[in-house]
MARGU-920247 format. One line per 5 residues: their letters; for each residue x, y, z of N, C-alpha, C. Coordinates in steps of 0.1 Angstrom, whole numbers. Layout:
N
A	X:Y:Z:X:Y:Z:X:Y:Z | ...
This chain:
339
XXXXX	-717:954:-616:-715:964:-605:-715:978:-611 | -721:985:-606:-722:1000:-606:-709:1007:-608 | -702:1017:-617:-691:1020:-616:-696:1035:-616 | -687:1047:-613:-687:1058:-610:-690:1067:-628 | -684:1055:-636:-688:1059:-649:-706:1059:-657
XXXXX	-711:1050:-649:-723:1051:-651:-733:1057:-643 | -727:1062:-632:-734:1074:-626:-729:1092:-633 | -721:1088:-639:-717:1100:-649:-727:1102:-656 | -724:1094:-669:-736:1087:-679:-752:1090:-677 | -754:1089:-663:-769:1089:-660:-772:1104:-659
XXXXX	-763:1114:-648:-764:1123:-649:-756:1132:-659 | -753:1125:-669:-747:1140:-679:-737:1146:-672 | -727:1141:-669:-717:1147:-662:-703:1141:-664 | -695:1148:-659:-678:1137:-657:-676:1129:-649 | -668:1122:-652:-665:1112:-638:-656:1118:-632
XXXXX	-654:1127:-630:-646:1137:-618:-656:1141:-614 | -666:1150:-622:-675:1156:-612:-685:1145:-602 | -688:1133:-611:-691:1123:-598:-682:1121:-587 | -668:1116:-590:-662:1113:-578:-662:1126:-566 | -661:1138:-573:-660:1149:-564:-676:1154:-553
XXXXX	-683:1145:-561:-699:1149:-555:-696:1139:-541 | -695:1124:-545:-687:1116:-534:-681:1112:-522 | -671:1125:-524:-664:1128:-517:-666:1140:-510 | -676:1146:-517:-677:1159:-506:-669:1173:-513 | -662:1174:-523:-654:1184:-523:-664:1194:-524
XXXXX	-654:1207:-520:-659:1221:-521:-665:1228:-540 | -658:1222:-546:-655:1232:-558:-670:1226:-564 | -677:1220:-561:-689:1220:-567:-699:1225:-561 | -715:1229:-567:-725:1227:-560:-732:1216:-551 | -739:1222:-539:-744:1214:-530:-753:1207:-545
XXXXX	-763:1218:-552:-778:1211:-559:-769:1194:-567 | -754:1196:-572:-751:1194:-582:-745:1180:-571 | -742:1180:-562:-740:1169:-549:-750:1159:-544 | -763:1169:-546:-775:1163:-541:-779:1156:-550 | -777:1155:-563:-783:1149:-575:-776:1139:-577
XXXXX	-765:1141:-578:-756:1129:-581:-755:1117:-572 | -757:1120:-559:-758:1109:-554:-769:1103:-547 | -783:1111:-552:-793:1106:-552:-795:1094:-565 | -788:1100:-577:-790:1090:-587:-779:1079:-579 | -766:1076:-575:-756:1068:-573:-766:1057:-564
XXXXX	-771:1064:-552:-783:1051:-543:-796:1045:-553 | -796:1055:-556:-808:1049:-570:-802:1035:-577 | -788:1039:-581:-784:1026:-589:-782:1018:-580 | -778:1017:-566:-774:1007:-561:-755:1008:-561 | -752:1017:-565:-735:1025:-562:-729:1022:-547
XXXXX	-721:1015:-549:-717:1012:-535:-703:1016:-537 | -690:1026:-534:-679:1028:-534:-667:1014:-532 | -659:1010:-541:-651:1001:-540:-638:1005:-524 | -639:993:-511:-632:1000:-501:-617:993:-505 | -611:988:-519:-600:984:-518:-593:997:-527
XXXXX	-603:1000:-537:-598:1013:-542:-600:1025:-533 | -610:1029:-527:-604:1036:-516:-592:1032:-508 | -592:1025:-506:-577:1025:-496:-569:1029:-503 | -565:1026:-518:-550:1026:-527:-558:1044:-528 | -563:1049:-526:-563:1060:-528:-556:1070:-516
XXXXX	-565:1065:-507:-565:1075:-496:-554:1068:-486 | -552:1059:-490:-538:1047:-479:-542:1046:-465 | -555:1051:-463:-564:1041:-456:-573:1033:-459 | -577:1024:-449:-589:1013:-451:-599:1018:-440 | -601:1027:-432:-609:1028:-425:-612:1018:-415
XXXXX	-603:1004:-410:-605:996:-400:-598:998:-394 | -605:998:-380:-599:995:-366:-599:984:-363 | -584:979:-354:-586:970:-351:-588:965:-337 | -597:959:-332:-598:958:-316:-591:942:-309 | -584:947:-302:-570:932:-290:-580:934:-279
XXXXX	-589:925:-279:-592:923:-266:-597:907:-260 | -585:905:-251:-582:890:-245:-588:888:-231 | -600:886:-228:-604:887:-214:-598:868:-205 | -592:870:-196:-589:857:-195:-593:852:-185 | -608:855:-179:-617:844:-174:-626:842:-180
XXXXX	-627:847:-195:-636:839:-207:-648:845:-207 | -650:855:-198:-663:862:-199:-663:868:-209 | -653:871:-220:-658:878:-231:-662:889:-234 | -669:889:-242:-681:905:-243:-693:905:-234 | -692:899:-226:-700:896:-212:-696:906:-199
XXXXX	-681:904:-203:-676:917:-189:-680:927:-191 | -688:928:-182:-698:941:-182:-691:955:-182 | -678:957:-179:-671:971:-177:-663:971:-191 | -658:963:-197:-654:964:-207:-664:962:-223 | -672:958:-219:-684:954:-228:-688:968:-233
XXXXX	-691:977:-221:-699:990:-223:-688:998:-231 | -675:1002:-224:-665:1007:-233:-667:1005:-245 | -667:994:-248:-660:990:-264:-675:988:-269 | -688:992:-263:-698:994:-272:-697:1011:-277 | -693:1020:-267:-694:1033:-270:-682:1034:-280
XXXXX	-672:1026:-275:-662:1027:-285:-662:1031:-300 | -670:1014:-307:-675:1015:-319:-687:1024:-318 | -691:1024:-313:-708:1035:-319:-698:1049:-324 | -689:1055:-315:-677:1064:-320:-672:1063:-329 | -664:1053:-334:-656:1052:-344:-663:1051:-356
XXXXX	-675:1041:-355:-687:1041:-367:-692:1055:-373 | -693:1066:-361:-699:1078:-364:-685:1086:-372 | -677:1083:-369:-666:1086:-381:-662:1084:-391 | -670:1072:-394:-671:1068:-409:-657:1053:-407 | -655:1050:-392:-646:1036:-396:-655:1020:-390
XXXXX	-650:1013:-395:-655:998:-391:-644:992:-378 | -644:981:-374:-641:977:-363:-638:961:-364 | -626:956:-362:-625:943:-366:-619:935:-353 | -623:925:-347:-619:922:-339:-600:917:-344 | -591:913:-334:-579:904:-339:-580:892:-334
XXXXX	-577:882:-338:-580:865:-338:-564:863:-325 | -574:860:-318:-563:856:-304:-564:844:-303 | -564:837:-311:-566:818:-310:-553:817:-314 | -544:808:-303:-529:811:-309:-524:798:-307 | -536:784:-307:-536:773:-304:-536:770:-319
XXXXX	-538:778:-334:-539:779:-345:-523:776:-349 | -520:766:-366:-508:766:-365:-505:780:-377 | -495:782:-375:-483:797:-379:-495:803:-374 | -498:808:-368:-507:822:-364:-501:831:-363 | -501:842:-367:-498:854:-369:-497:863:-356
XXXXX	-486:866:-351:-486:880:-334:-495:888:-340 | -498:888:-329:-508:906:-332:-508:916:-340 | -495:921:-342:-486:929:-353:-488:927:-365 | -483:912:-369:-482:908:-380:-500:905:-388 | -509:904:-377:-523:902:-379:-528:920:-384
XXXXX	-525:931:-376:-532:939:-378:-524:946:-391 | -512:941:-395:-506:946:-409:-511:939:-421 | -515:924:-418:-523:918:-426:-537:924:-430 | -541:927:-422:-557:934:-425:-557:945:-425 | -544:952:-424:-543:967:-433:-549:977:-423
XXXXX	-553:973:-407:-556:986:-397:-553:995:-395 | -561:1004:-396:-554:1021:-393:-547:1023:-382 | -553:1012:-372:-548:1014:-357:-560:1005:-350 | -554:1004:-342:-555:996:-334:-562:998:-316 | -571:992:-305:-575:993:-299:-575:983:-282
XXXXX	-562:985:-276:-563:974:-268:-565:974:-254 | -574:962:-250:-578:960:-240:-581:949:-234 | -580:947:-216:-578:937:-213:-569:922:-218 | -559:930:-216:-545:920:-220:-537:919:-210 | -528:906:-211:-517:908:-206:-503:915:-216
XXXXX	-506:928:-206:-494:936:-210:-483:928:-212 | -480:918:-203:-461:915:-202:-460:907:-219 | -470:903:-223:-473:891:-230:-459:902:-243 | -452:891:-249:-443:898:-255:-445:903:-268 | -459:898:-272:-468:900:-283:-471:913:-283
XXXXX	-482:914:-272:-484:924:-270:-473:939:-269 | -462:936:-263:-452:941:-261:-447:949:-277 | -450:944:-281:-443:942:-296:-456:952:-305 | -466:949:-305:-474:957:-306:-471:976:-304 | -469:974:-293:-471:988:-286:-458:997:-288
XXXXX	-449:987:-295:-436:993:-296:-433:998:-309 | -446:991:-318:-446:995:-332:-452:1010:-334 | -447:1015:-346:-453:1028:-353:-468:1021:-354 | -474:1015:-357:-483:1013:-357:-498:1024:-345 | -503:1034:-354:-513:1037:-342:-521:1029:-330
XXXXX	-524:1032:-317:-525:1027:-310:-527:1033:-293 | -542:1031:-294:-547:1038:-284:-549:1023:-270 | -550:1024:-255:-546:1014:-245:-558:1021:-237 | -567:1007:-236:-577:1012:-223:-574:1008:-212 | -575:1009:-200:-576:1009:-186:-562:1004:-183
XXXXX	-550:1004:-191:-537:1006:-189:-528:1014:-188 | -514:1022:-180:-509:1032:-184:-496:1026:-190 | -494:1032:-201:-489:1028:-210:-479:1038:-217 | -467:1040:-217:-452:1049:-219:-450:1052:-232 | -452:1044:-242:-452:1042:-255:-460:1048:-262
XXXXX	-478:1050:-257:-488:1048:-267:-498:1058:-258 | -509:1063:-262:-520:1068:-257:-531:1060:-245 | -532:1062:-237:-534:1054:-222:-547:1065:-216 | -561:1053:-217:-571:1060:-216:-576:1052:-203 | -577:1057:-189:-575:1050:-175:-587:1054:-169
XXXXX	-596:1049:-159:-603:1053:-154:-596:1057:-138 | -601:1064:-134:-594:1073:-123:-599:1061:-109 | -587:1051:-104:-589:1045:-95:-584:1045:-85 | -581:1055:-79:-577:1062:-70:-586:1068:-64 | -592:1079:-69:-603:1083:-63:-614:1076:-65
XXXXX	-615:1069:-74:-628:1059:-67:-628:1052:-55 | -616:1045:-49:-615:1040:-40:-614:1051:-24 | -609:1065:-29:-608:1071:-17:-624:1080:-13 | -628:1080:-25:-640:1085:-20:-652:1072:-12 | -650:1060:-17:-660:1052:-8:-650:1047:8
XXXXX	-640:1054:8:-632:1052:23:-638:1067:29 | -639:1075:24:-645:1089:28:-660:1084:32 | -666:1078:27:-679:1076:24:-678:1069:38 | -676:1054:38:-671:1050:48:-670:1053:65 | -658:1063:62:-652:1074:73:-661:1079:79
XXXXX	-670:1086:69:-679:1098:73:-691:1087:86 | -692:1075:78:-710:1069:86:-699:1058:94 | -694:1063:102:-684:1060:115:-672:1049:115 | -674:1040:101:-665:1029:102:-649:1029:100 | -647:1020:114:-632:1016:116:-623:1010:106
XXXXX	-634:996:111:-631:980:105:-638:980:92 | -627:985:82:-631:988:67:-620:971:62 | -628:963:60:-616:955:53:-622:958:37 | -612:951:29:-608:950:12:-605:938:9 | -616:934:3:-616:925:-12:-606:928:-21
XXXXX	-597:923:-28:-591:931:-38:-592:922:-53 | -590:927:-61:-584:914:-77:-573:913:-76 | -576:903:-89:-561:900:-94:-552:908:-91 | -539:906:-88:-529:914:-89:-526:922:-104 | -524:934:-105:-525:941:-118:-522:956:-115
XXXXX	-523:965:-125:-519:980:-120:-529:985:-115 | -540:984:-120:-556:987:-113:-558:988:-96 | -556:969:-96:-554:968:-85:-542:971:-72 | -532:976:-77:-522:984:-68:-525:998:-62 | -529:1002:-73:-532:1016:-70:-543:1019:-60
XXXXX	-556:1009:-64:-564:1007:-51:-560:1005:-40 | -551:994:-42:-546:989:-23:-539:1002:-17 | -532:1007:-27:-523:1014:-22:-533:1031:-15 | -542:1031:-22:-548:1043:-19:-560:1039:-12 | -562:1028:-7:-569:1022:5:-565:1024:16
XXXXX	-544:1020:16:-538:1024:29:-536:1037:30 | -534:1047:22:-535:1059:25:-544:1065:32 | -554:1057:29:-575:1070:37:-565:1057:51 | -566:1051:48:-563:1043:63:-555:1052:74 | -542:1052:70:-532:1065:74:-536:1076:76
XXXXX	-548:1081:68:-553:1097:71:-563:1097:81 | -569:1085:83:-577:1087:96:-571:1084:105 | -559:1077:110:-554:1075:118:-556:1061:125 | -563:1053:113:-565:1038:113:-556:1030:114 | -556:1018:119:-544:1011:117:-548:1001:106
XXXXX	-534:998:94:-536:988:84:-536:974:87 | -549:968:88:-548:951:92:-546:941:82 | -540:935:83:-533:926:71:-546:918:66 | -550:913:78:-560:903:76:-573:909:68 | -575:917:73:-583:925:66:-583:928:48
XXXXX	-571:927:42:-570:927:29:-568:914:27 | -578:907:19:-578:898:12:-576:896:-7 | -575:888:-11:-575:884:-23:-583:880:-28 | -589:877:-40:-597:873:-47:-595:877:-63 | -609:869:-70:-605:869:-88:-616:884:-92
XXXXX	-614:890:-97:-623:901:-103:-632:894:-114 | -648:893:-108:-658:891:-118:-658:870:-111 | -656:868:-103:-657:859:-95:-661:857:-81 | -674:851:-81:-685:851:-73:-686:841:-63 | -680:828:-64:-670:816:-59:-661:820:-49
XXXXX	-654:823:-59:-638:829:-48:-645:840:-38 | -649:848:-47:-652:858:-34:-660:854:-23 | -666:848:-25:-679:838:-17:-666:832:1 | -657:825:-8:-647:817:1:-640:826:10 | -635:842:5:-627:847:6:-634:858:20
XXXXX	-648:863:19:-657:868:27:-662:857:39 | -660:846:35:-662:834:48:-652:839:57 | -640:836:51:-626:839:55:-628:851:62 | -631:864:63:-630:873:67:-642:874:81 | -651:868:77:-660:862:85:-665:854:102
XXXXX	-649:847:98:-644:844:104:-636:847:115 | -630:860:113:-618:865:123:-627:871:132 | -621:869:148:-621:876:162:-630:886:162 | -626:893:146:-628:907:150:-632:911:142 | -649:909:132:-652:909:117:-655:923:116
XXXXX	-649:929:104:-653:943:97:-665:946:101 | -666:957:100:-682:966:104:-684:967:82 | -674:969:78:-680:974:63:-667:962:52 | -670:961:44:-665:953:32:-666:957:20 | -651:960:12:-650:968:2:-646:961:-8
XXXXX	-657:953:-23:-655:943:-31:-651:948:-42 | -637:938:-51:-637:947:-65:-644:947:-74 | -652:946:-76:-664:946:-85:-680:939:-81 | -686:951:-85:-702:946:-81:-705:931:-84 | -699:929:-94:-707:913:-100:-698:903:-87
XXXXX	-691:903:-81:-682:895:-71:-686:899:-59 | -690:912:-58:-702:916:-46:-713:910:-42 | -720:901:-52:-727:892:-47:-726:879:-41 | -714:872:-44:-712:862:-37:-708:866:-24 | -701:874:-21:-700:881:-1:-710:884:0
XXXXX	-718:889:-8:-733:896:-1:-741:880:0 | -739:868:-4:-750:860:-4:-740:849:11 | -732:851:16:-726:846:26:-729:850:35 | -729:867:36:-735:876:49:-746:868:50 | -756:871:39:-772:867:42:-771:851:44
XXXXX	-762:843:45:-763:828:46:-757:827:63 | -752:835:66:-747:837:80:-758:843:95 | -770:852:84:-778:854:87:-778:872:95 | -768:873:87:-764:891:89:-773:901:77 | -779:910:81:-784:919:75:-774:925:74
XXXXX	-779:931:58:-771:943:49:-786:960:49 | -777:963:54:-767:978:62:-767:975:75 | -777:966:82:-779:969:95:-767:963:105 | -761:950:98:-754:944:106:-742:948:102 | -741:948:87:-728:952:82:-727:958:67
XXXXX	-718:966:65:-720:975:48:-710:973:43 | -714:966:29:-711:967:17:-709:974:3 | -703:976:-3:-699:979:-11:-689:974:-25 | -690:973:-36:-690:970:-50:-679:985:-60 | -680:978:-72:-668:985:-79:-676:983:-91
XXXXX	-679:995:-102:-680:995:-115:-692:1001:-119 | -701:1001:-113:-711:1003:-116:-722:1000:-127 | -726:985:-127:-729:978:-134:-742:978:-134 | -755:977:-145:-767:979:-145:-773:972:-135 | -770:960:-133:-771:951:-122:-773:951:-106
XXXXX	-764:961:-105:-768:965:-93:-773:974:-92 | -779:978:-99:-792:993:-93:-801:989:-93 | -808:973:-99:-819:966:-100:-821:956:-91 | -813:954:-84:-811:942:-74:-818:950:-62 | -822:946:-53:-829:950:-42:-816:941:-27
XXXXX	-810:950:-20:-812:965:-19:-801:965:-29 | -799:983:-37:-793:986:-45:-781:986:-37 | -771:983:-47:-759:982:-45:-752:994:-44 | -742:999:-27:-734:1010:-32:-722:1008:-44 | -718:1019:-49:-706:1013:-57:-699:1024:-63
XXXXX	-692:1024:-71:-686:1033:-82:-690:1035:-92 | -694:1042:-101:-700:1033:-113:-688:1048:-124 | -677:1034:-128:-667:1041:-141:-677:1046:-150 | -671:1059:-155:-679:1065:-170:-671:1058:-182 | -678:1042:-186:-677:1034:-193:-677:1041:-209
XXXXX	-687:1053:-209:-693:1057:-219:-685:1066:-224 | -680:1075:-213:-666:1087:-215:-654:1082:-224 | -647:1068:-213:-635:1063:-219:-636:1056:-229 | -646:1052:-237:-652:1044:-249:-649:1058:-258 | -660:1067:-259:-655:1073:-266:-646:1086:-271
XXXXX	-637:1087:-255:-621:1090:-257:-615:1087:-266 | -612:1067:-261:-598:1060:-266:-605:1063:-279 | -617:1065:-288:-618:1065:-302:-616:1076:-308 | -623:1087:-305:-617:1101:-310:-603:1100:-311 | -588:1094:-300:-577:1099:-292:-571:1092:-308
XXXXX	-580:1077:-309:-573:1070:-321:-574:1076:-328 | -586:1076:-336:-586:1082:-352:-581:1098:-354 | -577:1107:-341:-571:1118:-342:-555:1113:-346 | -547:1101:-338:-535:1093:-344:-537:1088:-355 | -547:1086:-360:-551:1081:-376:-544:1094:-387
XXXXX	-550:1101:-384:-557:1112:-394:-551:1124:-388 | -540:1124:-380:-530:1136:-377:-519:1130:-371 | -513:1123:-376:-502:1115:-371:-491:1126:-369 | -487:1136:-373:-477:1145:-372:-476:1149:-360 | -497:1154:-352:-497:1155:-337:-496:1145:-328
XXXXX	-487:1131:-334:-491:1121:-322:-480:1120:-311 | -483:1119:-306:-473:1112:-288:-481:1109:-279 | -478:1100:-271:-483:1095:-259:-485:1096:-251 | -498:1103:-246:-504:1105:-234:-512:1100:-225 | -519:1106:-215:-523:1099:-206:-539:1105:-201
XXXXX	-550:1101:-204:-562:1103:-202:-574:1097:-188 | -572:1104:-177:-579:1101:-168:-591:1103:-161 | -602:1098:-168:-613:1096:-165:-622:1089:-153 | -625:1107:-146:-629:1100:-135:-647:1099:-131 | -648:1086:-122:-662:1079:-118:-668:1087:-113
XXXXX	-679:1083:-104:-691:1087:-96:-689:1076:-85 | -692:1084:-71:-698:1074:-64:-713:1070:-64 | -715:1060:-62:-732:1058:-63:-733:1053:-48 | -743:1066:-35:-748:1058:-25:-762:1050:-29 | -759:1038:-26:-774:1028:-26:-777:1025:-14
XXXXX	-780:1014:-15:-788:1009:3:-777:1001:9 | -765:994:10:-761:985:12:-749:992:20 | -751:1007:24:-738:1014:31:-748:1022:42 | -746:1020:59:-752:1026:68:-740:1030:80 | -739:1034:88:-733:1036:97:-733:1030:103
XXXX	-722:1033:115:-714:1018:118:-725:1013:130 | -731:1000:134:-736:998:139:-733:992:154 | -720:997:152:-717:996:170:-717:1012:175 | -721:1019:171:-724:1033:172:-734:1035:177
């Protein structure tokens, strides 16, 4: 292996003035920077990251908690995109990225805590968890840096996409192309999801609508099945919606393939609408209205917000970062057709 002494050696130099070429310091020449570590790639010099660490008492890993628990994985398309900008961020900073081993069917497995002190993380990145989980809990309560995506979070830095006004602009949207009978799809029960319902019945209240129970339904977020059942259901009543408000695009398709199994045209008979803004539906014919979160924004927030708690810990406390969407009109929203 290449040592910092034999890149001395080659260029006639010290091994301080190598390590300092290295590193970047000031007190040398750029020519005297550029040589040195043109010979260091030459040799095939690769920096030891265990002695960096005992140096600098970092390791330069992040660690990323992310538990999706209907197993879509790095598949879920809204968190997928996040945590790709995430790392392309953190990479451009000079840090690596390690997932944590959430297999807890493993015997002594290590809590989360005790996992990311084992692998020596600068900090840490979580998403899509169950908060209550006491693991988790424990996590967030540690000194341990720690930035929280699409959670708000008391403890730690809380990087949210703004769901509130997503929801009140496609009720605006709605409002405006004459519709009454706005029912709502919702997810899982969660903080996401509250804040939606809750600022669903607000545009309801502000037009002077009344809130129909029936009309709010339930369903799984990123489930195409359920929602499928859940839009029969709604389908069904006396008095069926003029428009339908799904939580997420990819679940948007199963109500959209019920309408068309019913034999209702989309916009003409009735409008739809979707949540996230997923590449998927701008390709699908007709294009999907929707929201589409800046996946790309809050990806590379929570990473700057981290490695600023990294590498300035004296400025750290816990804040609250809210990142807001776009509506996207597509084809699947028209005015109301009893108009």
């Amino acid at each position: 292996m290449v040592s910092m002494k034999d890149i001395a050696a080659a260029c006639s130099v010290s091994v301080a003035t190598v390590s300092k070429a290295l590193n970047d310091h000031t007190d040398i020449s750029e020519d005297t920077k550029r040589n040195i570590r043109k010979v260091a790639r030459e040799m095939g010099y690769f920096p030891n990251s265990v002695a960096r660490a005992l140096k600098t008492n970092k390791t330069y890993n992040i660690g990323v908690l992310f538990v999706e628990e209907a197993n879509s994985g790095l598949t879920h398309d809204f968190f997928a995109h996040v945590l790709d900008s995430f790392k392309r961020t953190v990479e451009e900073k000079g840090y690596d990225i390690t997932f944590l081993n959430c297999n807890k069917s493993r015997p002594n497995a290590m809590s989360y805590l005790e996992h990311s002190r084992y692998r020596g993380f600068d900090g840490v990145v979580v998403a899509c968890v169950n908060f209550l989980d006491p693991e988790v809990q424990q996590l967030l309560e540690s000194d341990l840096p720690v930035v929280v995506i699409d959670y708000e979070c008391e403890t730690k830095t809380s990087i949210v996409s703004d769901n509130e006004s997503g929801i009140a602009e496609l009720m605006d949207f709605a409002h405006e192309l004459g519709h009454e009978r706005i029912a709502y799809i919702t997810g899982k029960d969660s903080e996401v999801t509250q804040k939606r319902i809750r600022r669903y019945k607000e545009k309801l209240e502000e037009f002077g609508l009344p809130i129909r129970e029936e009309y709010i339904l339930s369903s799984e977020y990123r489930d195409i099945g359920q929602t499928a059942m859940v839009t029969t259901e709604l389908l069904s009543l006396p008095e069926i919606p003029t428009c339908i408000l799904f939580p997420d695009d990819y679940a948007a398709y199963g109500g959209i393939n019920v309408i068309r199994g019913m034999g209702m045209q989309i916009p003409e008979d009735i409008s739809v609408a979707g949540y996230d803004g997923i590449s998927l539906a701008c390709q699908i014919q007709p294009r999907l209205t929707t929201v589409r979160q800046d996946t790309e924004g809050m990806g590379s927030i929570a990473a700057l917000k981290l490695i600023d708690l990294i590498e300035q810990p004296e400025r750290s406390g816990p804040e609250k970062v809210v990142v807001t969407g776009k509506l996207v009109k597509g084809e699947t929203f028209a005015k109301n057709p009893e108009l």
